[in-house]
C-alpha positions in Angstrom: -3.4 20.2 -8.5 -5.6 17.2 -7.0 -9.2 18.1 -8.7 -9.5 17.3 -12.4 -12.9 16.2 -12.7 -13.2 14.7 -16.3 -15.2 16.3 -19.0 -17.8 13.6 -19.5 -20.4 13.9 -21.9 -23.1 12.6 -18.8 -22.6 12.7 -15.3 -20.9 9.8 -13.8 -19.9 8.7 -9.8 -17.2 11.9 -8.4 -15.0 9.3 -7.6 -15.0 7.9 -11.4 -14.7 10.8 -12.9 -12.3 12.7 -10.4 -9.7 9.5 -10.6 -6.4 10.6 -12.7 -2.9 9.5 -13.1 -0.8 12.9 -11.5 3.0 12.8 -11.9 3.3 15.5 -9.3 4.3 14.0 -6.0 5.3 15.2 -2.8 8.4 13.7 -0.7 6.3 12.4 2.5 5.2 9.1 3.3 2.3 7.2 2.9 1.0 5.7 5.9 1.0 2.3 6.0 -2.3 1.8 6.8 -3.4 3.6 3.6 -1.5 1.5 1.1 -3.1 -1.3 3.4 -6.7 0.0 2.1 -5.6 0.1 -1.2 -4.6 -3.5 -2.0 -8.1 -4.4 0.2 -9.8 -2.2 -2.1 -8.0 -4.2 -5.0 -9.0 -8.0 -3.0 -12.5 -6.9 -3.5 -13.1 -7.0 -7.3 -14.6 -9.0 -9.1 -12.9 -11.7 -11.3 -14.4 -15.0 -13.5 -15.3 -18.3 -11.4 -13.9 -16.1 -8.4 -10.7 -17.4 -9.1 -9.2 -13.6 -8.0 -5.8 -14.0 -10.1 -4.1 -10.9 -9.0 -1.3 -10.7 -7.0 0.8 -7.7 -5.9 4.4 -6.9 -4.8 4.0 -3.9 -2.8 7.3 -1.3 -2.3 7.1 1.0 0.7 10.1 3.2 0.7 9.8 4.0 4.7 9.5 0.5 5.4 12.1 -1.3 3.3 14.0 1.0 1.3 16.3 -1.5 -0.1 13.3 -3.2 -1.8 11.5 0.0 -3.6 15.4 0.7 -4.9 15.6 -2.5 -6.6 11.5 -2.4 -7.9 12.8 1.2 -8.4 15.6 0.4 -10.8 13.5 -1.8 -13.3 11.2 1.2 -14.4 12.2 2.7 -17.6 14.1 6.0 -17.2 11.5 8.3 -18.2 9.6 6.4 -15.3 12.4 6.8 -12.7 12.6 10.8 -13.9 9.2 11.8 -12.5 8.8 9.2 -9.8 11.6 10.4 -7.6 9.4 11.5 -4.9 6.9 8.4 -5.3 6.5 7.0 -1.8 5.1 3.2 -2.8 5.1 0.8 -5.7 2.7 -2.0 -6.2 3.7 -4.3 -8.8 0.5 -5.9 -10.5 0.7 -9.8 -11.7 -1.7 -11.9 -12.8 -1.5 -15.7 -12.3 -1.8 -17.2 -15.7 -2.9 -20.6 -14.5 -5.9 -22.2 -12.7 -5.7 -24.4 -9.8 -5.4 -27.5 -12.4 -3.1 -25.8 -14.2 -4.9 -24.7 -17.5 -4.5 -21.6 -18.9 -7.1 -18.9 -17.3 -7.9 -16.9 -20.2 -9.6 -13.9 -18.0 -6.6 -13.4 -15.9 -5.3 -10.2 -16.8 -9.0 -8.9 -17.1 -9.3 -9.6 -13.4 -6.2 -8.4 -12.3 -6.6 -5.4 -14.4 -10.2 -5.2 -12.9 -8.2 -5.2 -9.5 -5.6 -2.7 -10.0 -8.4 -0.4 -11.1 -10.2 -0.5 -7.6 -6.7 0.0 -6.0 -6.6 2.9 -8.1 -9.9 4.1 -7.2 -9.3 3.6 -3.2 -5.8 6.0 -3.6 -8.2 8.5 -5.0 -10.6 8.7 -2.1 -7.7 8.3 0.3 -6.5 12.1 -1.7 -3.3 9.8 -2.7 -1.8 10.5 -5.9 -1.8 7.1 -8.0 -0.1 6.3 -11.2 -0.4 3.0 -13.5 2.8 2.4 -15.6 3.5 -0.1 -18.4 7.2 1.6 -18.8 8.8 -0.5 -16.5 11.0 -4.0 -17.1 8.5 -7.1 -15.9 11.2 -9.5 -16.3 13.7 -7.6 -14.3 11.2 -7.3 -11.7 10.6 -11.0 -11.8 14.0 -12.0 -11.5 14.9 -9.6 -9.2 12.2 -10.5 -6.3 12.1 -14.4 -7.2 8.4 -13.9 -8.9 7.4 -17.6 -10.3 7.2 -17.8 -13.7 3.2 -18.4 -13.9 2.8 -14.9 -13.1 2.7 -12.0 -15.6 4.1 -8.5 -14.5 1.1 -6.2 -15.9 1.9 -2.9 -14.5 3.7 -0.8 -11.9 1.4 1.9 -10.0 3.3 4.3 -7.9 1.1 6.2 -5.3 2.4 9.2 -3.2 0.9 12.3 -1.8 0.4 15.1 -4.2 2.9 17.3 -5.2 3.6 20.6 -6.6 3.3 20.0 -10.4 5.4 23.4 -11.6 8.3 21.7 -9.2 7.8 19.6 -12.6 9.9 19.9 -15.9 8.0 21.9 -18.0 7.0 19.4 -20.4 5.5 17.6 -17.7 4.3 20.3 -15.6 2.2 21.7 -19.1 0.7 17.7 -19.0 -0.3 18.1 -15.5 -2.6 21.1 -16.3 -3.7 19.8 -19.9 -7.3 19.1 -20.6 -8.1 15.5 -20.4 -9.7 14.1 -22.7 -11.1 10.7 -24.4 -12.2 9.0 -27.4 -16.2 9.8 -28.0 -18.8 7.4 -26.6 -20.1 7.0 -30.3 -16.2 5.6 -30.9 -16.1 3.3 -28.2 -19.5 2.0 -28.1 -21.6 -0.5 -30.3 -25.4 -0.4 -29.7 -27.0 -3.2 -30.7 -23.6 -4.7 -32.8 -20.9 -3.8 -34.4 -21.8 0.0 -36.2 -18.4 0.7 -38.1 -15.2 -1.5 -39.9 -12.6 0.0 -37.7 
């Protein structure tokens, strides 16, 4: 299943609103020029001062499959479970200092920023992309000699789509679920702050 347009109270950019996080993945690669496109996507965004803090540590299992093992091996084993067909990982960091060496406050804002128009790209390529906080940063950090100014944010894995009842059932029962949000009204201040939560 590759269209789930969201619900959304208004219409909103296809792109936007047809972008979700599948678990259903097929076992083929991913060309190399696609996963190309999607970290130029990601070099495009926009990010305070222009400073562009992301970085990313991509994991193409036909090119180096020694590498995605070991980026492999530091996701948490729920993670490793459903990725077992994933086809790339793309570790995103953000560089917590500035070129003098200060802290730069917006960093993970940027890289998130980033990570969100890679994730956008992998949808209009008709790639499956996932973003995953389950995964060991510090493993990943020792294990590929990552400098300490860098923080590991996420883990996206990005394959072609699948066949989500080749799913467990729990998971397969997730892929077709509605998706859903918190309301506009809860997310959204007009004018200032409207409630005490």
């Amino acid at each position: 299943m590759t269209h789930r347009p969201a619900p959304t109270d208004i219409a909103i950019h296809p792109l936007i609103a047809g972008r979700w996080s599948p678990r259903a993945y097929a076992e083929r690669p991913v060309a190399h020029a696609q996963v190309i496109a999607l970290v130029e996507a990601a070099r495009w965004a926009p990010s305070a001062y222009n400073v562009q803090p992301w970085r990313f540590v991509v994991f193409e299992k036909s090119q180096d499959r020694e590498a995605f093992d070991r980026a492999f091996a530091t996701l948490v084993p729920f993670n490793q479970g459903w990725n077992r067909h994933a086809q790339v990982l793309i570790a995103v960091l953000a560089d917590t200092l500035t070129a003098k060496g200060t802290a730069n406050a917006s960093a993970s804002y940027d890289a998130g920023a980033a990570a969100m128009a890679l994730l956008l790209q992998a949808h209009a390529q008709d790639l499956a992309a996932h973003a995953m906080g389950g995964f060991d940063g510090d493993a990943l950090k020792q294990a590929f000699s990552i400098p300490e100014r860098y923080t590991a944010l996420s883990m996206i894995s990005v394959a072609h789509h699948g066949d989500a009842q080749a799913l467990p059932p729990e998971l397969a029962a997730r892929e077709a679920a509605p998706r859903a949000r918190l309301p506009l009204e809860e997310i959204a201040h007009f004018g200032g702050w409207t409630d005490a939560r």
